[in-house]
C-alpha positions, -999 to +999 in steps of 0.1 A: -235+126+082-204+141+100-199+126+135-205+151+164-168+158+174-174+169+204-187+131+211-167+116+243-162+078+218-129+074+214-117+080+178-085+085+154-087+104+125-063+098+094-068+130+072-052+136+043-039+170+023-025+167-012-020+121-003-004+130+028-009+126+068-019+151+090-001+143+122+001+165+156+034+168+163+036+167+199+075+173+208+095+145+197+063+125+190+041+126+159+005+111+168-026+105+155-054+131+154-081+122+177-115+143+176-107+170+199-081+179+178-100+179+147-131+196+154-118+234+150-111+220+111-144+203+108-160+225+083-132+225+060-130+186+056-139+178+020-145+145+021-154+122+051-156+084+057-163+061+085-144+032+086-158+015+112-137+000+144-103-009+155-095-026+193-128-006+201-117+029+186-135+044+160-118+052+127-122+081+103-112+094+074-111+127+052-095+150+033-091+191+038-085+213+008-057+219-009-055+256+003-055+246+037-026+257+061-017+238+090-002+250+119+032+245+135+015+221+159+009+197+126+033+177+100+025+163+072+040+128+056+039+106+031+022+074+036+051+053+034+065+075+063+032+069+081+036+036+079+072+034+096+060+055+120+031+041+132+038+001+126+022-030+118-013-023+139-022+009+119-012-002+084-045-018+072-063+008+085-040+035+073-042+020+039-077+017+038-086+051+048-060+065+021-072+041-004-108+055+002-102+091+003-082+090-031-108+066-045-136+088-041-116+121-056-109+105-084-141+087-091-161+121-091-179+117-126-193+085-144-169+066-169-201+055-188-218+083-196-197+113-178-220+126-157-214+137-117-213+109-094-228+110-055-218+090-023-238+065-010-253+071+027-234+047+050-217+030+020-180+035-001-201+031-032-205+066-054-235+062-081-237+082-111-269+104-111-278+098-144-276+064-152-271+049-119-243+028-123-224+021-094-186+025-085-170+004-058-134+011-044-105-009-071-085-034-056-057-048-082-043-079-077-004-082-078+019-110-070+055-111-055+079-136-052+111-144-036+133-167-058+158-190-035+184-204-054+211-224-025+218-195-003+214-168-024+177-153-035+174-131-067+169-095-060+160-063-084+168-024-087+131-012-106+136+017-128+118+043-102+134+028-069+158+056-049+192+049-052+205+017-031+169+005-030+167-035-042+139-054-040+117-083-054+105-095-085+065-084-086+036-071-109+002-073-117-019-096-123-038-096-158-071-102-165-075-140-173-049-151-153-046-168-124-022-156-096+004-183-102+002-177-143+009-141-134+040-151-109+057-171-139+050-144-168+068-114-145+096-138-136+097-150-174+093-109-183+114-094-159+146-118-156+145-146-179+149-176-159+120-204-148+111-210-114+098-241-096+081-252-061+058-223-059+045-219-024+020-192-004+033-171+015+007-148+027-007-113+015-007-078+022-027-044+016-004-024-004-018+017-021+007+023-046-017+024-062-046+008-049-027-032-047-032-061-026+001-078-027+001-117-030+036-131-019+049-166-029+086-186-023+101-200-052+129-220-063+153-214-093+147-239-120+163-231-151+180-201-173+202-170-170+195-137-159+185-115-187+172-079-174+146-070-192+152-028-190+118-019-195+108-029-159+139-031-142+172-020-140+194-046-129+189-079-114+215-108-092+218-135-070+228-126-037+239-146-007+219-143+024+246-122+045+254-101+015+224-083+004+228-055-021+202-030-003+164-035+011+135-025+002+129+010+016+099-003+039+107-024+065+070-037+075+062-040+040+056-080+024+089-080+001+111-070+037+091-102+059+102-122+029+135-115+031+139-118+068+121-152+064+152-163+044+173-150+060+160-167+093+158-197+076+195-196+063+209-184+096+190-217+113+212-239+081+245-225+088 
């Protein structure tokens, strides 16, 4: 059931038209939609989540049609803008509210037996009517890696990245595999060359499309580059101080692992 938004709780809102973010523009500043503001576009929200709280504020989610016309007051963006915009507090909570919203629109009929799906009160779950199977939001695995090699690490130009864009070598993880079989297989795929001294470096919610990102350090251990063309476009070792581009999100995993070795080799010099 819809929250009353005339309610005096404190509460964001991240709604969604056509996978982007609604945002007031308020001068200069984009902010987050808090109740007030949503509550003259109540009855044309299409799909509507709780997501529970954040520091003591209540999140929401939803989605109006695509039909909808916002005023001058609003702007939309992409995700990866909202992300840069808001920072490292609202990214989990960004993601996971976008991650729901396009979940449930695209799991609107049963992929056993085809017949309409409903939400669950109080839950993400949609059941099919029909035979009652249940549908729970996807979460795929994927793993990233930087490769250190001296003072260089190897970085990567995929096919789809905008131009100047390099990254890190990363994929998903296959079924049957275990996250540090999946780590030597893309390396193995992508570049050609073996790595050694895997270590953990931490994880990170990631919705293109629906990924949690599991980042490792690793050293070079034997073979040449060979770019694999299928996945990627080109492929180097670069020095520390002479980085061919960055990944295009600053706050994303692949950028905190490149400012780690960077750190690291700035301490060394």
């Amino acid at each position: 059931m819809m929250p009353s938004l005339e309610s005096t709780e404190p509460a964001y809102w991240f709604i969604f038209l056509d996978d982007k973010l609604l945002i007031l523009q308020n001068g200069e500043e984009s902010v987050l939609l808090t109740s007030p503001i949503v509550s003259p576009m109540q009855k044309m929200l299409t799909r509507y989540y709780s997501l529970g709280e954040t520091n003591g504020i209540h999140i929401y989610c939803a989605e109006l049609p695509s039909d909808f016309s916002p005023s001058p007051h609003f702007t939309l963006i992409t995700l990866r803008q909202a992300f840069e915009m808001l920072g490292d507090q609202w990214h989990s909570v960004a993601t996971k509210a976008f991650s729901i919203i396009r979940w449930d629109k695209n799991h609107h009929y049963c992929g056993h037996c085809g017949n309409t799906t409903k939400k669950l009160p109080h839950l993400f779950e949609r059941m099919c009517e029909a035979c009652g199977l249940i549908f729970y939001p996807r979460i795929s695995p994927s793993v990233i890696v930087r490769i250190k090699k001296g003072d260089h690490i190897l970085m990567a130009r995929g096919n789809q990245f905008k131009p100047g864009i390099y990254g890190l070598i990363a994929g998903f993880v296959e079924p049957g595999e275990t996250l540090e079989e999946a780590l030597h297989r893309e390396v193995k795929e992508e570049v050609g060359v073996s790595i050694k001294n895997v270590a953990y470096f931490g994880s990170q919610a990631w919705p293109f499309p629906d990924s949690l990102l599991v980042a490792f350090t690793a050293e070079y251990a034997a073979g040449e580059i060979e770019v694999n063309h299928n996945e990627i476009e080109a492929a180097g070792w670069y020095r520390y101080d002479n980085l061919p581009g960055r990944p295009s999100s600053r706050i994303s995993i692949a950028s905190k692992l490149i400012d780690h070795f960077i750190a690291e080799q700035a301490k060394v010099i």
